[in-house]
C-alpha beads as a LAMMPS data file, in Angstrom:
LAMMPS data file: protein, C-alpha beads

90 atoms
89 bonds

1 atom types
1 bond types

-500.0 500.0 xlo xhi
-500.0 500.0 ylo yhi
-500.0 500.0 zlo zhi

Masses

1 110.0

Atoms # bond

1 1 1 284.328 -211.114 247.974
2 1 1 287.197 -210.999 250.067
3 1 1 289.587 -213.204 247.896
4 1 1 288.642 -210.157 244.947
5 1 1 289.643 -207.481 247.372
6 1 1 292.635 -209.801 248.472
7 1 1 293.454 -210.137 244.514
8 1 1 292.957 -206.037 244.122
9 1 1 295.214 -205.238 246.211
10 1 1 298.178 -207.993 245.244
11 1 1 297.650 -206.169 242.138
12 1 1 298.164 -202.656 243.442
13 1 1 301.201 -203.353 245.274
14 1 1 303.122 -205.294 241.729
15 1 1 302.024 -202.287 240.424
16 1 1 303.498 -199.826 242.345
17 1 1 306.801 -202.152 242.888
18 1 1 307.132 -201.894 239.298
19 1 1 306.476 -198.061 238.879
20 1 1 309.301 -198.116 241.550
21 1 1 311.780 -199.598 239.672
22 1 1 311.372 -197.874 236.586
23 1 1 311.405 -194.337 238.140
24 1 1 314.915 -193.038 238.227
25 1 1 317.045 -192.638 241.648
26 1 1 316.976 -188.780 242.850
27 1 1 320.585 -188.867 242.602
28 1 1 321.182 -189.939 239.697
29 1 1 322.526 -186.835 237.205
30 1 1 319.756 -186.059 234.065
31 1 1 319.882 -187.187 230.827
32 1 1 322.078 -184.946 228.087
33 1 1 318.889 -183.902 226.299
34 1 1 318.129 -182.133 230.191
35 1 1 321.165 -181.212 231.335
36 1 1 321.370 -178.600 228.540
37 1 1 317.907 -177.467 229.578
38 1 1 318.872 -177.033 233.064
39 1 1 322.082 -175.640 233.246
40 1 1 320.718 -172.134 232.039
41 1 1 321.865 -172.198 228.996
42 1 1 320.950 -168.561 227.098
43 1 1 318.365 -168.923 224.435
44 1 1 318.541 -166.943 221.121
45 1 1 315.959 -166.204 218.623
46 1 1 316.529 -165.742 214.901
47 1 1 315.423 -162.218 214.099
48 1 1 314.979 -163.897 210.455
49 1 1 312.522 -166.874 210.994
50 1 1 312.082 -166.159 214.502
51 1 1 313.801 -170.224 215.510
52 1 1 314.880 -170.493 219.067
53 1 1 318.501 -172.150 219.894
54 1 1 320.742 -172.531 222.182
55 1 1 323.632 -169.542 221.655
56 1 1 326.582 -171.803 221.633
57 1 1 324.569 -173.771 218.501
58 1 1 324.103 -170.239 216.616
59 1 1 325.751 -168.814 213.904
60 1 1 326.790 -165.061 216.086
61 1 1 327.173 -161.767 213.533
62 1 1 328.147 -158.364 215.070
63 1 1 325.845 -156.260 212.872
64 1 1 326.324 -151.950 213.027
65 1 1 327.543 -152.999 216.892
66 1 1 325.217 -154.831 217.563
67 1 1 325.306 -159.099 218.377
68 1 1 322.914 -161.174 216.747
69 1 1 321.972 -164.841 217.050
70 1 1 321.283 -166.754 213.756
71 1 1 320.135 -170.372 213.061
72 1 1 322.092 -170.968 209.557
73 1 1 323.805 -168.957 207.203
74 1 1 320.786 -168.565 205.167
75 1 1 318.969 -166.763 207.627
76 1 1 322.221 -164.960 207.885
77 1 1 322.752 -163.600 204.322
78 1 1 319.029 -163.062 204.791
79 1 1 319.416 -160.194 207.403
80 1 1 322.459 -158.816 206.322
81 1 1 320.537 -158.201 202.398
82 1 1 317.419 -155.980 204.522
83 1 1 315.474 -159.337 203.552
84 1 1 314.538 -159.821 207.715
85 1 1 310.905 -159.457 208.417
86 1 1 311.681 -156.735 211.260
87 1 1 311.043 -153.219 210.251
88 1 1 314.316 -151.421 211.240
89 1 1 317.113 -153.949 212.119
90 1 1 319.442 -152.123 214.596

Bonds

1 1 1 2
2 1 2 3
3 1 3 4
4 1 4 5
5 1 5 6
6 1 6 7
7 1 7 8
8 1 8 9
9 1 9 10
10 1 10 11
11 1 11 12
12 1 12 13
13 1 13 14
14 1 14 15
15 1 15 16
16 1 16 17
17 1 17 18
18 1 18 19
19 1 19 20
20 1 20 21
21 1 21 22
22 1 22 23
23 1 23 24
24 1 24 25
25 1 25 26
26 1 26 27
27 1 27 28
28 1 28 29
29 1 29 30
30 1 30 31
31 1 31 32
32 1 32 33
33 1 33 34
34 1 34 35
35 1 35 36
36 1 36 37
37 1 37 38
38 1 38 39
39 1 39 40
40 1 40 41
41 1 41 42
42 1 42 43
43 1 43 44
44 1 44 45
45 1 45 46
46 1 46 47
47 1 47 48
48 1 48 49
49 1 49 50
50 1 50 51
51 1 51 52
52 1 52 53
53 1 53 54
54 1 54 55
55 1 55 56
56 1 56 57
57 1 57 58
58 1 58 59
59 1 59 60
60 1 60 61
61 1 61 62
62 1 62 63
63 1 63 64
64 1 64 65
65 1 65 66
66 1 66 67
67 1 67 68
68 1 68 69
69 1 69 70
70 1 70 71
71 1 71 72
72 1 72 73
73 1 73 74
74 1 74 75
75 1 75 76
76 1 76 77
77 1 77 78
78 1 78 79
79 1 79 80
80 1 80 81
81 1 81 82
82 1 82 83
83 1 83 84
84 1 84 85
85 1 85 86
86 1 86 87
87 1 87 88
88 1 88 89
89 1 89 90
C-alpha cells in the first residue's frame, strides 16, 4: 500500500514538473495573435453584415459626415447603393 501511494505521488510531482515547463515565463511578452487583443485596439462593426475588425484592417468611408468602418469593398458599394440592412443610414 505504501509503495502505491509512494508511486502516486512520484507521479504527481513529473506531472506538475512538466506542466511547469510548458507554461510560459510571466515575463515573457504575448504572442502577436494577443498582443493585438491587448493593446486596445478599437473594434469596428460592419453596418452591412454586421463583421467585427480591427479599425486599422477596415476599409474607412466618410459617408454624409459621418465615418464608417467596412470589412471589404463589397460591403462597401453595398451601403453606399441603400442596400445596408439598417433602416436610415446616417
Amino acid at each position: 500500500m505504501i509503495k502505491l501511494l509512494l508511486l502516486i505521488l512520484l507521479g504527481f510531482v513529473l506531472y506538475s514538473f512538466f506542466l511547469s515547463l510548458t507554461r510560459p515565463a510571466p515575463g515573457v511578452p504575448p504572442k502577436n495573435n494577443q498582443k493585438k487583443q491587448m493593446t486596445g485596439e478599437p473594434i469596428e462593426e460592419d453596418p452591412v453584415c454586421g463583421t467585427c475588425l480591427p479599425r486599422n484592417e477596415a476599409i474607412k468611408a466618410r459617408i454624409r459626415g459621418s465615418d464608417y468602418y467596412f470589412c471589404s469593398k463589397t460591403c462597401l458599394d453595398r451601403f453606399r447603393d441603400g442596400d445596408n440592412n439598417s433602416p436610415n443610414p446616417e
